[in-house]
Structures are given as C-alpha cells and as structure tokens.
VMD Tcl script that draws the C-alpha trace (Angstrom):
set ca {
  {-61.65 9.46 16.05}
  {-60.53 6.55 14.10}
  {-63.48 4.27 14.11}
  {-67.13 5.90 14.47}
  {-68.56 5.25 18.15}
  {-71.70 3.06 18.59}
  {-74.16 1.71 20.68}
  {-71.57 -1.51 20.33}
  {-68.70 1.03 21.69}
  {-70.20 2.17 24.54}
  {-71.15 -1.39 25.62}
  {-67.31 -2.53 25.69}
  {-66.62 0.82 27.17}
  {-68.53 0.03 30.23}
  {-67.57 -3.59 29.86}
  {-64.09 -2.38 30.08}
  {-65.45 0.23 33.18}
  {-63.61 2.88 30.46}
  {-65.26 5.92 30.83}
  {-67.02 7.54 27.82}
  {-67.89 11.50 28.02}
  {-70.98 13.41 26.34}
  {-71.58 16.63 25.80}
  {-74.78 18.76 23.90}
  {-73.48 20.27 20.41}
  {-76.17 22.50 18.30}
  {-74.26 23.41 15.10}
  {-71.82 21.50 13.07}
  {-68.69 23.95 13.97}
  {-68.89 22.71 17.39}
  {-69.56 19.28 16.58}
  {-66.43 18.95 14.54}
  {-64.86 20.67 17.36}
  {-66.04 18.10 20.26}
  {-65.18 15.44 17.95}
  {-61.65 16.89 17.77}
  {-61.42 17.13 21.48}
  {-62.41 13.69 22.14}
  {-65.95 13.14 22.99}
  {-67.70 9.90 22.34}
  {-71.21 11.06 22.45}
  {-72.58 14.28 20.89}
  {-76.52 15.03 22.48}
  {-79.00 17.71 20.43}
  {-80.59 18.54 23.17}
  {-83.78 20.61 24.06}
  {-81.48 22.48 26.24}
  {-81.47 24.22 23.27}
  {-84.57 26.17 24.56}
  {-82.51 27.41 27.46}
  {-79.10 28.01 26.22}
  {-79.80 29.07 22.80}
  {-83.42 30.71 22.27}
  {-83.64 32.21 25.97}
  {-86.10 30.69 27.65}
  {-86.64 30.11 31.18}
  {-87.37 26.18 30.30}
  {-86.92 23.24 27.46}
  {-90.55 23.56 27.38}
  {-91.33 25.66 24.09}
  {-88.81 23.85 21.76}
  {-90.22 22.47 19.20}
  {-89.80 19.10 16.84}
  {-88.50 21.62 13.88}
  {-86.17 22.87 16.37}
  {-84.64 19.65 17.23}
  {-85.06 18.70 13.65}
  {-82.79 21.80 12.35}
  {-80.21 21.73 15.25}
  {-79.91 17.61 14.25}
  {-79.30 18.26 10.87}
  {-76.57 20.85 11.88}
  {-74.42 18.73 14.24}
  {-74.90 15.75 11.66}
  {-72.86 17.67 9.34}
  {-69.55 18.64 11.66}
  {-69.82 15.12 13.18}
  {-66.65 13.11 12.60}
  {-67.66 10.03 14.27}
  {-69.18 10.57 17.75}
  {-72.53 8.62 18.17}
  {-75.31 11.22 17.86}
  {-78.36 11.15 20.65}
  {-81.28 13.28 20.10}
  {-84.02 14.60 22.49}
  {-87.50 14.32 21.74}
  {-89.05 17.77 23.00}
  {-91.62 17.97 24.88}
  {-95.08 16.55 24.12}
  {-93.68 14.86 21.39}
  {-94.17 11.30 22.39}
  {-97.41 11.50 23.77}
  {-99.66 8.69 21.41}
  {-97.85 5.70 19.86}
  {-98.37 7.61 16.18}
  {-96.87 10.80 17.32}
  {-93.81 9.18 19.08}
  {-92.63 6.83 15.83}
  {-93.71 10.02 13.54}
  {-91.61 12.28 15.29}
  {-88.37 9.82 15.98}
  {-88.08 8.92 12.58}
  {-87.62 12.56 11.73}
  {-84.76 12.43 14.10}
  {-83.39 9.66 12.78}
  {-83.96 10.56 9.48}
  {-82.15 14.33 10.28}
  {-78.96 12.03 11.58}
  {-79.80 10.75 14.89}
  {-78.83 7.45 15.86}
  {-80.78 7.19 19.25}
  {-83.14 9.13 20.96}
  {-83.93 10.38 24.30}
  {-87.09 10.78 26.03}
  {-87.86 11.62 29.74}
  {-89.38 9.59 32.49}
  {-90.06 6.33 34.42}
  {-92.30 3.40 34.31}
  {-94.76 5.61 32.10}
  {-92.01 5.47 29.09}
  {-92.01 1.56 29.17}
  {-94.06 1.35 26.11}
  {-93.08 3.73 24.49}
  {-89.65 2.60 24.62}
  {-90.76 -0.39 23.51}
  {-92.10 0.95 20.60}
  {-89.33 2.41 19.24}
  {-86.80 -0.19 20.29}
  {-88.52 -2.96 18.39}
  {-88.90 -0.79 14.91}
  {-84.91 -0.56 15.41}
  {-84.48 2.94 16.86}
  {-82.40 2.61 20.69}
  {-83.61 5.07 23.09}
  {-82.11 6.78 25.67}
  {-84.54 6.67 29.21}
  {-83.88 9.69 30.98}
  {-84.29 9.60 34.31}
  {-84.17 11.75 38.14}
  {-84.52 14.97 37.44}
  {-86.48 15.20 34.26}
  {-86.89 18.86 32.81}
  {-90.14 18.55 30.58}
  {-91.66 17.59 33.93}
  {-90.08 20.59 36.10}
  {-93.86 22.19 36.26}
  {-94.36 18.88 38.34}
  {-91.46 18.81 39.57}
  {-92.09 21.68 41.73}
  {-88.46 22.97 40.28}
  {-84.85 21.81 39.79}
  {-84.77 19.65 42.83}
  {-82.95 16.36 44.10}
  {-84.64 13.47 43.25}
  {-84.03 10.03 44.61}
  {-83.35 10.76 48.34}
  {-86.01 9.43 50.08}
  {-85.88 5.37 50.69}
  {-88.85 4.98 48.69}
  {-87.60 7.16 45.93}
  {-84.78 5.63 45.54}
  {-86.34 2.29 45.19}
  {-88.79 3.49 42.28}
  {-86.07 4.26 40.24}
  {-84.06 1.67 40.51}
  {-86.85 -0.69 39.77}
  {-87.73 1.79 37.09}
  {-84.66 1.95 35.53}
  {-84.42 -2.28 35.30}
  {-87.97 -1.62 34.27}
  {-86.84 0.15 31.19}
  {-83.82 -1.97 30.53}
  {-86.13 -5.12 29.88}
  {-88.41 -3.51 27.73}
  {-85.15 -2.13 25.40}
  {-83.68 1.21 26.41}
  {-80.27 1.02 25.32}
  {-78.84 3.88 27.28}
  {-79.49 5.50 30.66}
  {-79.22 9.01 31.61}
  {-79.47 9.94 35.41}
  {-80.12 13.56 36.38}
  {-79.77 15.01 39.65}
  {-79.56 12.07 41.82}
  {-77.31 10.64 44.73}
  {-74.36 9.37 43.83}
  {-75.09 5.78 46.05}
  {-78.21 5.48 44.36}
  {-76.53 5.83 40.29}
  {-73.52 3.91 41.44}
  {-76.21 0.93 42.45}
  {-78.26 1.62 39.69}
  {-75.07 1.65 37.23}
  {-74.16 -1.75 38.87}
  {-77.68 -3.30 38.46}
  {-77.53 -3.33 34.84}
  {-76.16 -4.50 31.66}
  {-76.54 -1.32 29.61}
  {-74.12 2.06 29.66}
  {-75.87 4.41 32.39}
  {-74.96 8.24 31.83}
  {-74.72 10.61 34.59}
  {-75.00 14.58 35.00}
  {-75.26 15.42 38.80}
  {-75.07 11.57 39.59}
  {-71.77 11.15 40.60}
  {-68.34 9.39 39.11}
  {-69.25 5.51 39.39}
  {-71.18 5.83 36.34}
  {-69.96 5.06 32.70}
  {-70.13 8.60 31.09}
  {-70.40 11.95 31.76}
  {-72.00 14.61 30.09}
  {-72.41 18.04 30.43}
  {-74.25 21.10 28.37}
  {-71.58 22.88 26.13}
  {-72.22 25.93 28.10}
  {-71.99 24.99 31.17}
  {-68.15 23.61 29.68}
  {-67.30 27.14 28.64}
  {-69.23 28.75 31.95}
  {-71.49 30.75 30.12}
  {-74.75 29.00 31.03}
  {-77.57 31.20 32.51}
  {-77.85 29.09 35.36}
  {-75.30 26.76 37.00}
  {-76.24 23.92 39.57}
  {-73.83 22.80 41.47}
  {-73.18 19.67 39.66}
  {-71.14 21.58 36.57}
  {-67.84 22.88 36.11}
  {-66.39 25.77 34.09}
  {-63.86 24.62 32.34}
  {-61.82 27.15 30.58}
  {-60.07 28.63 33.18}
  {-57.98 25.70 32.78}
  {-57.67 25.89 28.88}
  {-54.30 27.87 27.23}
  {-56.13 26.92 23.87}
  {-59.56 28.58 24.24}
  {-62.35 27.00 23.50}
  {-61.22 23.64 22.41}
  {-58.80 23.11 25.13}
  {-61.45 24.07 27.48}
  {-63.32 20.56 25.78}
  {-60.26 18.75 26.09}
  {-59.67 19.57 29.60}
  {-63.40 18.65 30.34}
  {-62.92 14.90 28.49}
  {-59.52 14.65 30.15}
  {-60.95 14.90 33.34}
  {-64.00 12.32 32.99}
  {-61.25 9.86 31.53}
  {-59.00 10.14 34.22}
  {-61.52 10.09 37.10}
  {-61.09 14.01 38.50}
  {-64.92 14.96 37.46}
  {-66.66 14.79 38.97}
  {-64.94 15.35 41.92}
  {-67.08 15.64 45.44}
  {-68.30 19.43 45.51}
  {-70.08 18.34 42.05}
  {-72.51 15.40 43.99}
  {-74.82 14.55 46.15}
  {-75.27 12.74 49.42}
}
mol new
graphics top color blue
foreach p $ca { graphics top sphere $p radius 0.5 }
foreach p [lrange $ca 0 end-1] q [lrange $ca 1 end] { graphics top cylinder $p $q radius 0.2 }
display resetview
C-alpha cells in the first residue's frame, strides 16, 4: 500500500460504495503478507482462542493474549488499519474497559472491537470521547454464544430485526466508528448499511455492505469449523498461500463474494 489506511479511508471508501476487505492476522509474517495481497483492514481477533490455542470458544483468551498477538501483527503491518478485539469480560466496569483498550492501543491498535447492542452504548462512549474509535459488533456475537444458545441466525424475526437496526443507529450516535454484522440477513445489513453514515462490515451479512472480512483460516480452509457463510480460497490460488489472499480480496473488490450460497434469507 502506498498511503497507510484509516478510519478517514474507509469513510471515502464507502462514500465512494468501494469496497474495503478485512481479514484476522495473528503474527507479523502474515500481516506483511495480507498487506502484500491487498487488504485494507487487518483484525487481532479473539478468534485466536479457536483457531490458534484449540478451544471450542473465544471465551478463555485472555487480555495478554490479545496483547502479544497485537504486538506481533503491529510489526509485519505495512499500512493496513489495525482493529483489535477486546476478549471477553474485558470491558465489564468503565475502569477495566479504558485500562484494558489502552493496552491495545498502546500494543499498536488503532481501534477496537467489542461485542453487543444497546448495552455497549456507554461504553462506546467512553472510549470514543478519550480518542480511541471502536468497532460495535453486532448479530451474532461469540462472547455471548453461552446465551446465544449456539452459532445461530440472528435478526430474522420482525422484531429482531428492528432491535438492531435501532441498535446499530443507537451506537452510531453515541461514536462507534465502525460496524461489524455477524450472521445476519442480508435485507436486514443492506438496510442497516444504508441507514448510516459510518463503514458497516459484514461476515455472513451479505454483499451490500462496505467490507468483508473473513478469519485467515477460514481463507486457507483450514478452520475447525466452517459455517456456511466462508469460502476456501486456495483451490483457486497457483501461488499458495498468498494468492489464495489475493484471490479472496479480488473477489470482495469485484463483487463475486459473497456470492448467494454464502447468505441468508
């Protein structure tokens, strides 16, 4: 990349309706090499738990986890904007949540993500006003699958559907600077993505969105589990690894992922 990505690019991006593509990075080697292939946003996220340490859930990972993997990726980065999750429990009191973002930010992260709805509105506020941007991440929230009853739809119901897109304009006035929608109908992200200002990211949310991401793994089809809403991409790569990346942001730019089979009604 030429010029690093910011908050700033991804706002003309979606101005622009360019789309922008994401995808989770853990270590510097493959930061450098998403960077490479294209990517405008690199996430540390507590997939990490899943993908990397084995578990059956993001659950256990921990803020020294997230703090580690951050510094990693913030030393292969070569411009992408870098989003970090906040594990679980860490943003439970107003002390604990600026405590444990600044280490983030202070390990390279220049936003961070939390999950949830109406509940996060302070908390975003929070951190928005002491000049870190958050991330809201909503539908299908992980740290809440125990709730959850599992890794289900959400958003299909009238009623759902109407809490979070009220939600999500919720979280827009009180200063999230980024959306991510999980695991919801496509109708019901392409509304939300129209009713407002800032960039809304989508993983099982459909293509009228205004980025894409996707967990490394499930990029490379070597994730433990795979929902229906990923893609393995290196079956289509003659360069490996990194063509399997390029092949991935070549088809968010162009419009052919996600393509139907990947959404929902």
């Amino acid at each position: 990349m030429t010029n690093p990505v910011t908050l700033y690019t991804l706002q003309e991006m979606k101005r622009r309706r360019e789309k922008f593509v994401c995808i989770t990075a853990y270590d510097a080697l493959f930061a450098k090499l998403m960077c490479a292939a294209g990517a405008e946003v690199l996430l540390v996220g507590d997939s990490l738990g899943m993908v990397l340490q084995g578990h059956d859930s993001t659950l256990p990972v921990t803020m020294d986890d997230m703090v580690y993997h951050m510094q990693c990726v913030k030393r292969g980065n070569a411009g992408a904007l870098l989003i970090a999750d906040l594990p679980f429990m860490s943003y439970a009191s107003p002390a604990q949540t600026l405590e444990n973002a600044a280490r983030l930010m202070r390990a390279g992260a220049q936003m961070v993500k939390l999950e949830g709805g109406a509940w996060i509105a302070e908390t975003t506020r929070l951190l928005s006003e002491r000049g870190i941007p958050v991330c809201a991440h909503m539908g299908l929230t992980p740290q809440s699958i125990n709730r959850l009853g599992g890794f289900r739809v959400q958003g299909r119901d009238p009623d759902a559907a109407t809490t979070i897109i009220e939600e999500a304009k919720l979280l827009e006035s009180y200063g999230a600077s980024v959306l991510l929608l999980e695991c919801i109908p496509q109708k019901l992200a392409k509304v939300i993505t129209e009713s407002v200002a800032i960039p809304v990211i989508g993983i099982g949310a459909g293509k009228d969105v205004d980025g894409q991401i996707m967990v490394m793994h499930d990029v490379l089809g070597i994730s433990p589990i795979t929902p229906r809403f990923v893609k393995n991409f290196l079956p289509e790569s003659t360069a490996g690894i990194q063509g399997a990346v390029v092949a991935y942001v070549n088809a968010v730019k162009n419009g052919k992922f996600p393509a139907p089979e990947h959404c929902y009604d």
